[in-house]
Backbone as ProteinMPNN parsed JSONL, in Angstrom:
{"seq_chain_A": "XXXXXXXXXXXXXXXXXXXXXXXXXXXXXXXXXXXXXXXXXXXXXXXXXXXXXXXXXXXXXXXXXXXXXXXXXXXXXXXXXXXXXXXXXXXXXXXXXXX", "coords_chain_A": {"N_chain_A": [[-4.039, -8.681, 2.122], [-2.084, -8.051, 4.698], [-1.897, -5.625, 7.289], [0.32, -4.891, 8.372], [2.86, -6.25, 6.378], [2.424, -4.696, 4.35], [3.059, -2.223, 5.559], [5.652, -1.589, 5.527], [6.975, -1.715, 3.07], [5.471, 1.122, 2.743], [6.511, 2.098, 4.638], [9.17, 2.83, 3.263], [8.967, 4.407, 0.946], [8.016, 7.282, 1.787], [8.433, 10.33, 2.051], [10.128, 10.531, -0.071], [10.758, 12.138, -3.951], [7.379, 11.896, -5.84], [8.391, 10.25, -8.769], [10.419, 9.123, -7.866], [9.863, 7.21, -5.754], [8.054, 5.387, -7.671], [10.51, 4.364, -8.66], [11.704, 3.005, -7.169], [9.778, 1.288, -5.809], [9.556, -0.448, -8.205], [11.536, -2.317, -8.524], [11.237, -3.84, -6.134], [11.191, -7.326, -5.241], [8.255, -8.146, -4.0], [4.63, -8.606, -3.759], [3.214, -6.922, -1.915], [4.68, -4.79, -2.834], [3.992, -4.152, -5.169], [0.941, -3.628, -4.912], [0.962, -1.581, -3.702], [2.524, 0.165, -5.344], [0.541, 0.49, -7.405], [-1.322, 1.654, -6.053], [0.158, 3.981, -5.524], [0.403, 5.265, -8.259], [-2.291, 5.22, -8.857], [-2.746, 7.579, -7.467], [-1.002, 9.43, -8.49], [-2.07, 10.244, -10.629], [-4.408, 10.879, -9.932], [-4.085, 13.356, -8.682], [-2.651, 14.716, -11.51], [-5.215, 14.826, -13.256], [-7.272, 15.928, -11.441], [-6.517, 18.185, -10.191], [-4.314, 19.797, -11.86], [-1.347, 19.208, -11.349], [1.918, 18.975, -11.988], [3.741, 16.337, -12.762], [6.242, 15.832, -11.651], [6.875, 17.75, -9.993], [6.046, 16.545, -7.766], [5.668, 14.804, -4.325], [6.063, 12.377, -2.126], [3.761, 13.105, 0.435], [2.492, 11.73, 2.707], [2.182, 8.421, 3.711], [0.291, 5.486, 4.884], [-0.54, 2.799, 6.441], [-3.245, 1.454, 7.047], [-4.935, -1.021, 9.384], [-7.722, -3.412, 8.188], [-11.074, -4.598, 8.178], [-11.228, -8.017, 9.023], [-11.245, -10.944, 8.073], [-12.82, -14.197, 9.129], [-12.276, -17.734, 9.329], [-12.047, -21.061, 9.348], [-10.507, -24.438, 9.826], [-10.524, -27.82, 9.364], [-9.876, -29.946, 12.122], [-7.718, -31.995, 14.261], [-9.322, -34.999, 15.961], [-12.072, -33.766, 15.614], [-11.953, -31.16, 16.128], [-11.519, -27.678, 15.224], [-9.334, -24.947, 13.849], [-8.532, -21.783, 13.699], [-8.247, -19.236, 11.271], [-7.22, -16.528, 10.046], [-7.873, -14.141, 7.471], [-6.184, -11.661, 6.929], [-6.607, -8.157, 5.825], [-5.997, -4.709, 4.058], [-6.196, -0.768, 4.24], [-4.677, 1.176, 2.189], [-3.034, 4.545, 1.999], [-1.95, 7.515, 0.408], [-0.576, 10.35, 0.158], [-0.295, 12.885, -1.672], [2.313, 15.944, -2.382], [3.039, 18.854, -3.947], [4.31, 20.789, -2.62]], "CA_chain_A": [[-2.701, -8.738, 2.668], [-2.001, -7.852, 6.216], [-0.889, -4.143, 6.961], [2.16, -5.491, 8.618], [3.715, -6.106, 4.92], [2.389, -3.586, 3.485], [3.84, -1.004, 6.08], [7.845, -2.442, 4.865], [6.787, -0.654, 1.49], [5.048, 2.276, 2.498], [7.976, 3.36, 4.944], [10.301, 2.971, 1.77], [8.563, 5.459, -0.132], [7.401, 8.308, 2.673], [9.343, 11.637, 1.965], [10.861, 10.484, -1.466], [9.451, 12.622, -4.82], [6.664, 10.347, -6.603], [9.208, 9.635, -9.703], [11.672, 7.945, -7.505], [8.735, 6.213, -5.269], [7.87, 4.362, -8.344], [11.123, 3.516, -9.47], [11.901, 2.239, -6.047], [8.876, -0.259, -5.813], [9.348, -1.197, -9.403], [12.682, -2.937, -7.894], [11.24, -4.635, -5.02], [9.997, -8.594, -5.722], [7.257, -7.915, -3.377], [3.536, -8.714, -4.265], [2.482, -5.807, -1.354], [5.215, -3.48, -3.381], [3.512, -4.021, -6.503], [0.118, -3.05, -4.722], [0.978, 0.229, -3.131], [3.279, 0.857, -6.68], [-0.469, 0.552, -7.992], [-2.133, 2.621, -5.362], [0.372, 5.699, -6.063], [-0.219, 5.489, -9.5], [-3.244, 6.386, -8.968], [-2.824, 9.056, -6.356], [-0.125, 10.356, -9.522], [-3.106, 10.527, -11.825], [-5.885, 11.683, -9.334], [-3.066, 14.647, -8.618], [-2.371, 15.456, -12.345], [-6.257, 14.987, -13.954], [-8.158, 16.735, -10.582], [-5.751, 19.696, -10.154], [-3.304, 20.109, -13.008], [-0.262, 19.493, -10.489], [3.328, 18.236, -12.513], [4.039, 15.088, -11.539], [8.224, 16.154, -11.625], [7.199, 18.484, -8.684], [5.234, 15.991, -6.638], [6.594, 14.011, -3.656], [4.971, 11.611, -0.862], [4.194, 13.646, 2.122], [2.359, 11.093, 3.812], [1.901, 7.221, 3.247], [-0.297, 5.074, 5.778], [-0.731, 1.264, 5.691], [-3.88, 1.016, 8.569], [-5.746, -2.329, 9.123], [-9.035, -3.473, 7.65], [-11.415, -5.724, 8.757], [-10.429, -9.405, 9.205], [-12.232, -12.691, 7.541], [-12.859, -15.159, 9.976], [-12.525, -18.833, 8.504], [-12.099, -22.273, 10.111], [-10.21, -25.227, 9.221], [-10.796, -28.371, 10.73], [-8.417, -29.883, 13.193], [-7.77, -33.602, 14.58], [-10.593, -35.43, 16.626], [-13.38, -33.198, 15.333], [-11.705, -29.885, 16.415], [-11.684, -26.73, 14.217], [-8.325, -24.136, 13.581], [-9.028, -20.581, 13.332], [-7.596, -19.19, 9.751], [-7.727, -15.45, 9.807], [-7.559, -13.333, 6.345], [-6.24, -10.154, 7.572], [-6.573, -6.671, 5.017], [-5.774, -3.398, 5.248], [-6.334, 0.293, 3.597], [-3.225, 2.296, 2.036], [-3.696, 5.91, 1.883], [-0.612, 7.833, 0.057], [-1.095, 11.772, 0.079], [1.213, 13.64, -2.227], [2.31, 17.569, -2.462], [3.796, 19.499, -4.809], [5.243, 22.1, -2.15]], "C_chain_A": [[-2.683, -7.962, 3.987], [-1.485, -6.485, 6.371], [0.235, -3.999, 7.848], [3.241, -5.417, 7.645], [3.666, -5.2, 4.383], [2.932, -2.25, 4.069], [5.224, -0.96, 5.44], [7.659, -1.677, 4.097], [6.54, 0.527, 1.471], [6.156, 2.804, 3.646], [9.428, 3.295, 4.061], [10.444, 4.082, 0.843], [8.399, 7.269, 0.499], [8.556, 9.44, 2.489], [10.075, 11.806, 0.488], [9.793, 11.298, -2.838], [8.835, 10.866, -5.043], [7.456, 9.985, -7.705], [10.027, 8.468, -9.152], [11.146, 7.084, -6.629], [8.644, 5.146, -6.296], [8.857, 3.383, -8.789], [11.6, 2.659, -8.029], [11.041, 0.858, -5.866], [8.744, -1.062, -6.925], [10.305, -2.152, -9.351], [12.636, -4.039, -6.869], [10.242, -5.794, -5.415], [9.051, -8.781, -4.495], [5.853, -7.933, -3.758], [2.912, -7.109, -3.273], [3.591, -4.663, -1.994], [4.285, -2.971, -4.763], [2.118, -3.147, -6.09], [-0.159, -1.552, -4.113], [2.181, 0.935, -4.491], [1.608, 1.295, -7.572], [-1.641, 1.978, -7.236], [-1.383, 4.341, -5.5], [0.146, 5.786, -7.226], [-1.348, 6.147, -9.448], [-3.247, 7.372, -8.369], [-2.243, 9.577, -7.69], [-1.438, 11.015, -10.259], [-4.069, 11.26, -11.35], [-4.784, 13.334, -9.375], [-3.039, 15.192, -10.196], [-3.607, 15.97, -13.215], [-7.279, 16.062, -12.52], [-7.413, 18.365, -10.328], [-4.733, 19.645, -10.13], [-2.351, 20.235, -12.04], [1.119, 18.675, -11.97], [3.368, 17.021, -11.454], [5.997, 15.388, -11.436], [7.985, 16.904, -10.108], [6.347, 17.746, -7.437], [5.988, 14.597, -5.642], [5.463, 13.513, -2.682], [5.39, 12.31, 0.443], [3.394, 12.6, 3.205], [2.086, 9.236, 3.171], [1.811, 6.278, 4.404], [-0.644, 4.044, 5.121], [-1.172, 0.83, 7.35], [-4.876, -0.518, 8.519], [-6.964, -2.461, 8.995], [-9.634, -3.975, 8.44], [-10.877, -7.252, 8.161], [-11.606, -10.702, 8.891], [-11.977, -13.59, 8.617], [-12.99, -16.515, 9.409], [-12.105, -19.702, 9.358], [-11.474, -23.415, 9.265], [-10.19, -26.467, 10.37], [-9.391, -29.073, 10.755], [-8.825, -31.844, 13.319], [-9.081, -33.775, 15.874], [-11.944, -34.146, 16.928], [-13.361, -31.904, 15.871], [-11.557, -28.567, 15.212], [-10.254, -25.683, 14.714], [-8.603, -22.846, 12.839], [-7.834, -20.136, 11.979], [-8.06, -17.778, 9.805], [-6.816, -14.346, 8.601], [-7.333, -12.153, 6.531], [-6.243, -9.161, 6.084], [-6.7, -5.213, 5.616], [-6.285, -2.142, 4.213], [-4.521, 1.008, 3.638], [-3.973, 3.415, 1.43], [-2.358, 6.485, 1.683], [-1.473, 9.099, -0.308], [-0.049, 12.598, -0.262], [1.222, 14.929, -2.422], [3.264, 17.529, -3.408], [4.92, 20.941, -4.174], [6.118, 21.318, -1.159]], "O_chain_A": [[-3.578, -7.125, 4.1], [-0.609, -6.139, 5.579], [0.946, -2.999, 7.948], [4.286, -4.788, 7.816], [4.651, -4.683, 3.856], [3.228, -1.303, 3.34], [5.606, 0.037, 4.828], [8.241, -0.616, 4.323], [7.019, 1.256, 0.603], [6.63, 3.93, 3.495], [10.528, 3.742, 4.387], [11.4, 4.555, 0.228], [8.621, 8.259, -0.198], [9.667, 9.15, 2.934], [10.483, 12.861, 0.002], [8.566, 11.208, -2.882], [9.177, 9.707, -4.809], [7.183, 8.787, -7.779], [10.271, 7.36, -9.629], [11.793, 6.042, -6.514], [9.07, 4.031, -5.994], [8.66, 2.224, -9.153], [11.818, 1.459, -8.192], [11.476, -0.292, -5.802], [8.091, -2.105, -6.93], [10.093, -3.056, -10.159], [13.499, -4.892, -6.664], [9.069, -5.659, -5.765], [9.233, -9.875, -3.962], [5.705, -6.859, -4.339], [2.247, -6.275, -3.886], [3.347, -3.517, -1.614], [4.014, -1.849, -5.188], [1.952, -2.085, -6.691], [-1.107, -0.766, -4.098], [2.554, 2.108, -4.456], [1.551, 2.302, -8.277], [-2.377, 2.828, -7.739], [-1.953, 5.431, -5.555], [-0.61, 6.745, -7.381], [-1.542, 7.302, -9.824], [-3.925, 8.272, -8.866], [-3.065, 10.324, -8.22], [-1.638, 12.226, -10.356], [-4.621, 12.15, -11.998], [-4.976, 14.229, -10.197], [-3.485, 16.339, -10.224], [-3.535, 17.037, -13.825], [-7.981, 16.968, -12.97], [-7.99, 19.452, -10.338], [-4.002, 19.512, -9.149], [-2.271, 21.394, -11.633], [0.731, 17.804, -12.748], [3.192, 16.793, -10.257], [6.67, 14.531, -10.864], [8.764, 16.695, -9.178], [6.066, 18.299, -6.373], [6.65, 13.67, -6.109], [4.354, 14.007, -2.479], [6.391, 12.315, 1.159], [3.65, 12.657, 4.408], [1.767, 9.123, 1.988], [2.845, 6.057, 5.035], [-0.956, 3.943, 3.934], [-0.539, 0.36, 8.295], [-5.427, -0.886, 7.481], [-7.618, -1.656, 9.658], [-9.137, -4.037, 9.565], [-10.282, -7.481, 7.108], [-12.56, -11.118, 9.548], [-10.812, -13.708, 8.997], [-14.072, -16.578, 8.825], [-11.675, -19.168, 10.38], [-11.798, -23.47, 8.079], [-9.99, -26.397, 11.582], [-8.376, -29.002, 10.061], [-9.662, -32.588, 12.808], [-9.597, -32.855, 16.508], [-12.506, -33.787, 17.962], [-14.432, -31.358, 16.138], [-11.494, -29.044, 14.079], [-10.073, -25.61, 15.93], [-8.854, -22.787, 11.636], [-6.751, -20.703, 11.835], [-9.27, -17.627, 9.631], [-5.671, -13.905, 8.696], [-8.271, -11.383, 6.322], [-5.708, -9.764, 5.153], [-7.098, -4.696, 6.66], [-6.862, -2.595, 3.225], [-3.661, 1.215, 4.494], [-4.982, 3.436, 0.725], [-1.499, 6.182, 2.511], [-2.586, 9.105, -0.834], [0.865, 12.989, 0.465], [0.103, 15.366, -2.69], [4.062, 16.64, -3.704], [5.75, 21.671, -4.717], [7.005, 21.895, -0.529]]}, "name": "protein", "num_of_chains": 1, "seq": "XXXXXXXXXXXXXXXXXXXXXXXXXXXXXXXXXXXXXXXXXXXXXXXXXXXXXXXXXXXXXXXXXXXXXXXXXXXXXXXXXXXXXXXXXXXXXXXXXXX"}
């Protein structure tokens, strides 16, 4: 998914605790909400199993939606011409505090 869409979501969430992050994207019929609802999840979990933080006191201090590399594909075209088709992806990076 393109990190065009997926930005819409991650400036939705940026400053809010992580409780009300989730319940926010659990609301939105969005296929790129569902995937950055999936990607804090885990940030929640890396945060509570790597160093014992509460998840009640944890909030999104930063949330970044930068672009990947890009699939190059081809579709062909009229009188033996070809139509570029490009699969864009991206990286989300959500970094949460407890202070």
């Amino acid at each position: 998914m393109s990190a065009q869409k997926m930005r819409e979501m991650v400036r939705q969430i940026q400053g809010l605790s992580a409780e009300k992050a989730t319940a926010v994207l659990a609301v939105v019929p969005r296929k790129s909400a569902r995937v950055v609802a999936k990607t804090l999840k885990s940030a929640i979990a890396n945060a509570e199993n790597n160093n014992n933080l509460k998840v009640e006191n944890l909030w999104v201090k930063k949330a970044v939606a930068g672009t990947a590399t890009t699939l190059k594909r081809f579709t062909p075209k009229a009188r033996g011409s070809a139509g570029p088709i490009l699969k864009r992806s991206c990286h989300i990076m959500i970094t949460l505090s407890d202070s």
